[in-house]
C-alpha positions as CSV (number, residue, x, y, z in Angstrom):
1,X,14.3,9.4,-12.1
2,X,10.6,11.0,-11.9
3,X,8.2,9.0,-14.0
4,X,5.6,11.3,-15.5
5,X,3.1,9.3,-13.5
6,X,5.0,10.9,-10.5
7,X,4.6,13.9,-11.9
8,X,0.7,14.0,-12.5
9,X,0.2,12.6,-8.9
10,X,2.9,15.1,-7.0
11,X,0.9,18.0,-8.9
12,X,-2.5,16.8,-8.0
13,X,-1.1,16.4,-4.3
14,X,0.5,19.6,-4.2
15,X,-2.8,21.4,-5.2
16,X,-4.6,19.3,-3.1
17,X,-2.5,20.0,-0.2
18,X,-2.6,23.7,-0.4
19,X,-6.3,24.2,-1.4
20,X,-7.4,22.1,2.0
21,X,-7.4,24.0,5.1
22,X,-4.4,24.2,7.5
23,X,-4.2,21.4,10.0
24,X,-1.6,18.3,11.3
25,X,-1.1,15.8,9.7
26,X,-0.8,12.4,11.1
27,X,1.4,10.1,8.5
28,X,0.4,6.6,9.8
29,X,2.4,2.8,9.0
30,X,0.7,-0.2,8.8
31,X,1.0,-2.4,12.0
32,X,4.4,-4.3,13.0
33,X,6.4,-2.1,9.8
34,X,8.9,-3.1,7.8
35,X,12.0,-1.4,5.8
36,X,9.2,-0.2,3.3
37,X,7.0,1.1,5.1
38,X,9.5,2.8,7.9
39,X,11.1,4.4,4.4
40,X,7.7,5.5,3.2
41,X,6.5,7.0,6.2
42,X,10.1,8.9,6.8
43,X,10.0,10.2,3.0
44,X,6.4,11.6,3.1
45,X,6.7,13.3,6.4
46,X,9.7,15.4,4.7
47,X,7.8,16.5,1.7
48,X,5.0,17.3,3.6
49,X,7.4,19.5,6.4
50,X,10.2,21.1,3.9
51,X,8.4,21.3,0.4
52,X,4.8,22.5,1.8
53,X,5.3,23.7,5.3
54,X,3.0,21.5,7.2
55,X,2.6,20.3,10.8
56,X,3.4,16.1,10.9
57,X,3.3,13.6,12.9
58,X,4.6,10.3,12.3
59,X,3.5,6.7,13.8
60,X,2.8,3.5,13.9
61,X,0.8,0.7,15.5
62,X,2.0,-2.8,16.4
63,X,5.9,-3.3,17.4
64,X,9.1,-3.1,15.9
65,X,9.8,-6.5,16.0
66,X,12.4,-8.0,13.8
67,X,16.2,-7.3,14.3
68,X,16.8,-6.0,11.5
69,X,14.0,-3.5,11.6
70,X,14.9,-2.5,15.2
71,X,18.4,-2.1,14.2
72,X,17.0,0.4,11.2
73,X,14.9,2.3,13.7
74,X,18.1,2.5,16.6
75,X,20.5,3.3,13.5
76,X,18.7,5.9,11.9
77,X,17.4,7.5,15.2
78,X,13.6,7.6,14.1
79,X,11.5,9.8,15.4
80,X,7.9,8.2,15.3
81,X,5.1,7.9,17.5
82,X,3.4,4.5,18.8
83,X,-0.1,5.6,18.2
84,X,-1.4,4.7,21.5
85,X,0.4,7.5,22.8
86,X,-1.5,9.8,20.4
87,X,-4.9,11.2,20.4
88,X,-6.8,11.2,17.0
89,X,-8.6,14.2,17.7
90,X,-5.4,16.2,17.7
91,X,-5.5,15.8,14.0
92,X,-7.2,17.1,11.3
93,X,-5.8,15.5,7.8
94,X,-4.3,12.0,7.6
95,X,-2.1,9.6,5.5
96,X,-1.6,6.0,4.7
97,X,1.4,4.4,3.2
98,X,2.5,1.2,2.7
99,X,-1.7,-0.1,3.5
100,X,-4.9,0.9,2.8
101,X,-8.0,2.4,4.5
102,X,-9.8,-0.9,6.3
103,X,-7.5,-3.0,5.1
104,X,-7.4,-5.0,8.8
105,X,-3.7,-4.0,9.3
106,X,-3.1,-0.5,10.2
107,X,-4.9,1.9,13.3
108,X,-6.7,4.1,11.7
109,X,-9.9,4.3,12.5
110,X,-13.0,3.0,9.8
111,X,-14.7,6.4,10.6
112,X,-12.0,8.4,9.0
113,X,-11.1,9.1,5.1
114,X,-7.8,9.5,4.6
115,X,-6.7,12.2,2.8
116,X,-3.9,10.7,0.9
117,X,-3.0,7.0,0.4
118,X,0.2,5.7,-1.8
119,X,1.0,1.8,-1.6
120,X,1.7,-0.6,-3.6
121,X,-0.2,-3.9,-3.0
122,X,-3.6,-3.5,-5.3
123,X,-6.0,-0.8,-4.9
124,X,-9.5,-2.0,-2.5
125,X,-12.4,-0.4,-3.4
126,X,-12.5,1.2,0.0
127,X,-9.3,3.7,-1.0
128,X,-10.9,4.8,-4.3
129,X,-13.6,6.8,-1.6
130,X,-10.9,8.8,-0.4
131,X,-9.3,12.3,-2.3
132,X,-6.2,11.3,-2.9
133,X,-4.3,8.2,-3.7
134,X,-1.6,6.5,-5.5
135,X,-1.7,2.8,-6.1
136,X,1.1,1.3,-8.2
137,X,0.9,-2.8,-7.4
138,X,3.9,-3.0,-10.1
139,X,6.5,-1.5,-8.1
140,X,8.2,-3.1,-5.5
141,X,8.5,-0.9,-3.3
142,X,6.3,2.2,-1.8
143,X,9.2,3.7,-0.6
144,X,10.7,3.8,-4.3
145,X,6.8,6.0,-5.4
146,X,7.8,8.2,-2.0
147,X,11.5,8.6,-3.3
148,X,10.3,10.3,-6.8
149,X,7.9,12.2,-4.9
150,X,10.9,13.7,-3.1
151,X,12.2,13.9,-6.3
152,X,9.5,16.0,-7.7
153,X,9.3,18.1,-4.4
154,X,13.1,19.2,-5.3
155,X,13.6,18.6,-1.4
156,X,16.8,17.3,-0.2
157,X,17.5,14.2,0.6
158,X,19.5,12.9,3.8
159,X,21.7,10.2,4.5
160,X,19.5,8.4,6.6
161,X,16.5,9.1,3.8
162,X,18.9,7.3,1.5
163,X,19.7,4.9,3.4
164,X,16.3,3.7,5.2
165,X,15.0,4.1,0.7
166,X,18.6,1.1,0.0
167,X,17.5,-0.6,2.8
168,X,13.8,-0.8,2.2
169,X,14.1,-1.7,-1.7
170,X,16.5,-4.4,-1.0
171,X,14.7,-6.2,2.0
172,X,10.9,-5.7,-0.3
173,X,12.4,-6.8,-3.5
174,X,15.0,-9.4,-1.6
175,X,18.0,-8.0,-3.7
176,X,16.6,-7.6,-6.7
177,X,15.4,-11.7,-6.8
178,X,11.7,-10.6,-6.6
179,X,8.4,-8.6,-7.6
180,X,10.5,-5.1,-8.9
181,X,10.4,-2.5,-11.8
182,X,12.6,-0.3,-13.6
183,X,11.7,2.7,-11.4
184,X,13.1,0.4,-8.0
185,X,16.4,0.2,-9.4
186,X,16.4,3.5,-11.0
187,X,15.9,5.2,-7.6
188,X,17.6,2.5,-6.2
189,X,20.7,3.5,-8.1
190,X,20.4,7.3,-7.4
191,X,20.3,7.2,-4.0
192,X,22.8,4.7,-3.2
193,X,25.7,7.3,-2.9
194,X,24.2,8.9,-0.2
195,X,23.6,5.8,2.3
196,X,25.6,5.5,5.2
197,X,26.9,1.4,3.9
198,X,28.3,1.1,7.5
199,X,24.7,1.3,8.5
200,X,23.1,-0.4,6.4
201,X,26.1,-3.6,6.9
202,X,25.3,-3.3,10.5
203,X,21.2,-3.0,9.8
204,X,21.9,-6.0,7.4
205,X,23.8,-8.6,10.2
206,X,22.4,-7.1,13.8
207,X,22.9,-9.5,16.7
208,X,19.8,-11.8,17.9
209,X,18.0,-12.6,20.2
210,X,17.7,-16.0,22.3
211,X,14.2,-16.1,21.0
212,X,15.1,-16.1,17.3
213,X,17.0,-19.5,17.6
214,X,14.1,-20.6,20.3
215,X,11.0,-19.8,17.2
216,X,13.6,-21.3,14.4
217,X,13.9,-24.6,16.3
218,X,10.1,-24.6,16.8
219,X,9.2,-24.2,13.0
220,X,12.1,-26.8,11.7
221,X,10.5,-29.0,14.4
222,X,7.2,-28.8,12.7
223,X,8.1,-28.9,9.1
224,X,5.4,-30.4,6.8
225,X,5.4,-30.7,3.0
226,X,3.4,-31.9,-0.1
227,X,4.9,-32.1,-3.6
228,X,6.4,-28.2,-3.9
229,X,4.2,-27.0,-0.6
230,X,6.8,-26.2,2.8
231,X,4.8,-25.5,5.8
232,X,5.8,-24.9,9.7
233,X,3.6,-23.5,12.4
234,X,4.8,-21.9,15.2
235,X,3.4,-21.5,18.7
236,X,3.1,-18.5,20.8
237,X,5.7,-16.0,19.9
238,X,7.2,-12.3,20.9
239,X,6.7,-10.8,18.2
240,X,4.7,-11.5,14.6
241,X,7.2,-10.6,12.5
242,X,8.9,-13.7,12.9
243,X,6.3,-15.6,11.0
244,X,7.2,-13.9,7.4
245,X,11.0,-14.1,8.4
246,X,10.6,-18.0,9.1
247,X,8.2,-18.3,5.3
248,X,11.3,-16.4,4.1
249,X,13.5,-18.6,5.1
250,X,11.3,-22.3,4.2
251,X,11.2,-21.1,0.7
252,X,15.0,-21.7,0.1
253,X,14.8,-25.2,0.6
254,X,15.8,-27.2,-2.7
255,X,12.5,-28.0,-4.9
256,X,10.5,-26.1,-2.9
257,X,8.0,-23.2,-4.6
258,X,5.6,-22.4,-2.2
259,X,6.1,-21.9,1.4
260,X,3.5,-20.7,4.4
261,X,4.3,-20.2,8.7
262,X,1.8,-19.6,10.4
263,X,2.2,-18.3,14.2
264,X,0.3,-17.1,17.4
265,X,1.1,-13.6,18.6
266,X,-1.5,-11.9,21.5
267,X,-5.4,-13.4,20.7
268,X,-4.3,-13.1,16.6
269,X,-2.8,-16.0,14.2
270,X,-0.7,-14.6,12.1
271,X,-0.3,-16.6,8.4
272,X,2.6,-15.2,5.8
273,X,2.5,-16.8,1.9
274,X,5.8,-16.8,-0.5
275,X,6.4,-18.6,-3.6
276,X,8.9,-18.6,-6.4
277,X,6.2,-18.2,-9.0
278,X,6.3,-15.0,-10.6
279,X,3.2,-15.7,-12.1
280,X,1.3,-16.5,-9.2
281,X,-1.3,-14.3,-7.1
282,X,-0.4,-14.8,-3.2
283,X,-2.8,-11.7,-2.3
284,X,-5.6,-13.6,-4.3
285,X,-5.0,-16.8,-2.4
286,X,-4.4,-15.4,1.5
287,X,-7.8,-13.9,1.0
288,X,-9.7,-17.8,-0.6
289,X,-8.0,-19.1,2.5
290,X,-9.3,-16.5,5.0
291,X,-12.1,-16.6,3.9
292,X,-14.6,-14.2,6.3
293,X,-12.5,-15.2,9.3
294,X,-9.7,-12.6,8.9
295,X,-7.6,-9.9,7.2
296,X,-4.9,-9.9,4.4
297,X,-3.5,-9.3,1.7
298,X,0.2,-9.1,-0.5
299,X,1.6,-9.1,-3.9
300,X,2.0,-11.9,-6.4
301,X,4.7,-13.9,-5.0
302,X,3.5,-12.9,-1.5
303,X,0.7,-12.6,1.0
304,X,0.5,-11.8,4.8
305,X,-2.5,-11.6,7.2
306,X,-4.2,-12.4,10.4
307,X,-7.4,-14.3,12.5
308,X,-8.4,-13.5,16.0
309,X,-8.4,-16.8,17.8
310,X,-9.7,-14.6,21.2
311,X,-12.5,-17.0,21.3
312,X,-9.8,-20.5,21.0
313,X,-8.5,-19.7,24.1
314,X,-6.9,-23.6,24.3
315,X,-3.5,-24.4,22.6
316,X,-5.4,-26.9,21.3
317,X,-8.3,-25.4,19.5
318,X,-5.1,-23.2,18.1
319,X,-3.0,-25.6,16.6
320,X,-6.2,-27.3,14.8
321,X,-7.3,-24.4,13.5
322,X,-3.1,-23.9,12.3
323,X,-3.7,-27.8,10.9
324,X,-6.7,-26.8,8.9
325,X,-5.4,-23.6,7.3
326,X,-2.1,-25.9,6.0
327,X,-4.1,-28.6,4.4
328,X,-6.7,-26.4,3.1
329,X,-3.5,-24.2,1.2
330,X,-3.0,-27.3,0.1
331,X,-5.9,-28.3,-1.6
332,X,-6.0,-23.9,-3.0
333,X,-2.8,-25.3,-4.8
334,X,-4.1,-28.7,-6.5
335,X,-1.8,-30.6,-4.1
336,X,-3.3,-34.0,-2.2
337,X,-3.4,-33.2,1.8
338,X,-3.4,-36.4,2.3
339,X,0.0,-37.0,1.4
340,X,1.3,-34.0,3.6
341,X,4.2,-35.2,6.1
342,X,6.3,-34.5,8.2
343,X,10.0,-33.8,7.7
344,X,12.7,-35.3,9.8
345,X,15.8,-33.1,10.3
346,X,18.0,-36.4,11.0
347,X,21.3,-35.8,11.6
348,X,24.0,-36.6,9.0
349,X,26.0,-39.8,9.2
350,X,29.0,-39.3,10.2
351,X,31.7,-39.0,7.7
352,X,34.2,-42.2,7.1
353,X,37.7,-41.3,8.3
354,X,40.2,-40.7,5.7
355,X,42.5,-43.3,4.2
């Protein structure tokens, strides 16, 4: 499925792409990447290489740090760069996807305009500067606007494009259960013949680490609720990625609509927002409860983003500022701080025997 929309934006690329002059291309993730923005960058560099015959290099800053993700990478034998291996000035045209020029989560630096941008959280003023982009905040997936792209190229697809585009659409839109468009399942359903499903079963379930279980432990021993409000906050971890999982994972608990984890990763706090509220605006609210102090962003039903706590260098300091950014997401969603508490994971009683 190519959307006319597609169509427009592939032609205006296309020109744009052969009109500049030659140079490499550096195709660039945001930090820590996910399914969708692996999938993105993968897709992109391929039409760029095999449909106009350009010079890429692909990358990322941050880590690969959730299972699952570093199961995709492995799996699908990825060839991208970690950008401090790189040097900028070995590149002369560049590309964002899945983020946004300034946006506080991706490496590429504030003195340089990309020349193309495709995402889909909402379009910042900063990105409208640039010559090219393609903002679509109702999809649910970049890697689904990528996909028709390839599409529109009439370049090939590959099983492990396929599969890294299942993969991606499934873990952004959580199975179809959130934030997605006709044009996600369409190309959802067209490339699913092509994915290698014993990859993506074993991307799905990979083994885990001690430290998983160690971070899960610490955020169910530091549950807090109000009303329809979850909240855990995690110490230091290994890797950030675990604070969205663990927000993931708060928001299935019966009654509950809104969920944040915060966590400590290197001098930043890392905060991830989800709700059930499909009418909600999670991007609005990370940014009302940043305020000036950090960066972030996300989608109706959910928000991500970061503060550098370099200058709290005690655990104490830390966890108060952790404190404050819970009860103040309290008050953002008319619910009473005061009545936040703590939640006991007692265990069961033990069952009567059988008569």
């Amino acid at each position: 499925m190519i959307t006319e929309e597609t169509r427009e934006s592939f032609a205006r690329l296309a020109e744009r792409v052969r009109q500049e002059k030659a140079g490499r291309w550096l195709v660039l993730t945001h930090d820590n990447p996910d399914p969708d923005a692996l999938a993105s960058a993968m897709i992109l560099t391929r039409v760029l290489r095999a449909a106009f015959h350009q010079k890429v290099t692909t990358a990322y800053g941050g880590i690969i740090g959730r299972a699952e993700n570093r199961e995709m990478f492995k799996g699908l034998r990825l060839r991208f760069s970690h950008i401090r291996h790189l040097s900028m000035k070995r590149y002369q045209r560049f590309a964002l996807v899945d983020s946004q020029p300034r946006s506080g989560n991706n490496q590429l630096p504030a003195r340089v305009v990309p020349d193309v941008v495709i995402d889909h959280h909402p379009l910042r003023a900063v990105t409208q500067a640039g010559p090219f982009f393609d903002i679509r905040p109702k999809y649910g997936a970049t890697a689904t606007i990528l996909a028709e792209y390839l599409l529109a190229s009439g370049v090939r697809s590959t099983h492990a494009i396929a599969t890294a585009l299942i993969y991606a659409i499934r873990s952004e839109t959580q199975d179809f259960a959130r934030e997605y468009t006709g044009p996600d399942k369409a190309i959802y359903d067209q490339f699913f013949p092509q994915a290698d499903h014993r990859l993506l079963a074993r991307i799905q379930s990979p083994r885990l680490p001690l430290t998983y279980f160690s971070n899960l432990h610490d955020a169910l021993e530091n549950l807090e609720t109000v009303d329809t409000l979850i909240l855990t906050h995690l110490g230091p971890v290994e890797q950030p990625d675990i604070v969205p999982e663990i927000a993931d994972l708060l928001l299935r608990l019966e009654g509950k609509t809104w969920s944040l984890c915060t966590g400590q990763y290197n001098d930043r706090l890392y905060l991830s927002i989800r709700t059930t509220n499909t009418r909600a605006d999670a991007g609005a609210l990370m940014h009302r409860l940043l305020g000036r102090r950090g960066k972030g962003g996300g989608h109706g039903m959910i928000a991500g983003g970061w503060i550098d706590i370099s200058k709290l260098p005690g655990e104490g300091d830390r966890r108060k500022l952790q404190r404050e950014l819970g009860l103040r997401l309290a008050r953002e969603l008319k619910k009473n701080p005061e009545k936040m508490t703590r939640i006991g994971l007692a265990a069961p009683p033990p069952a009567e025997p059988a008569k």
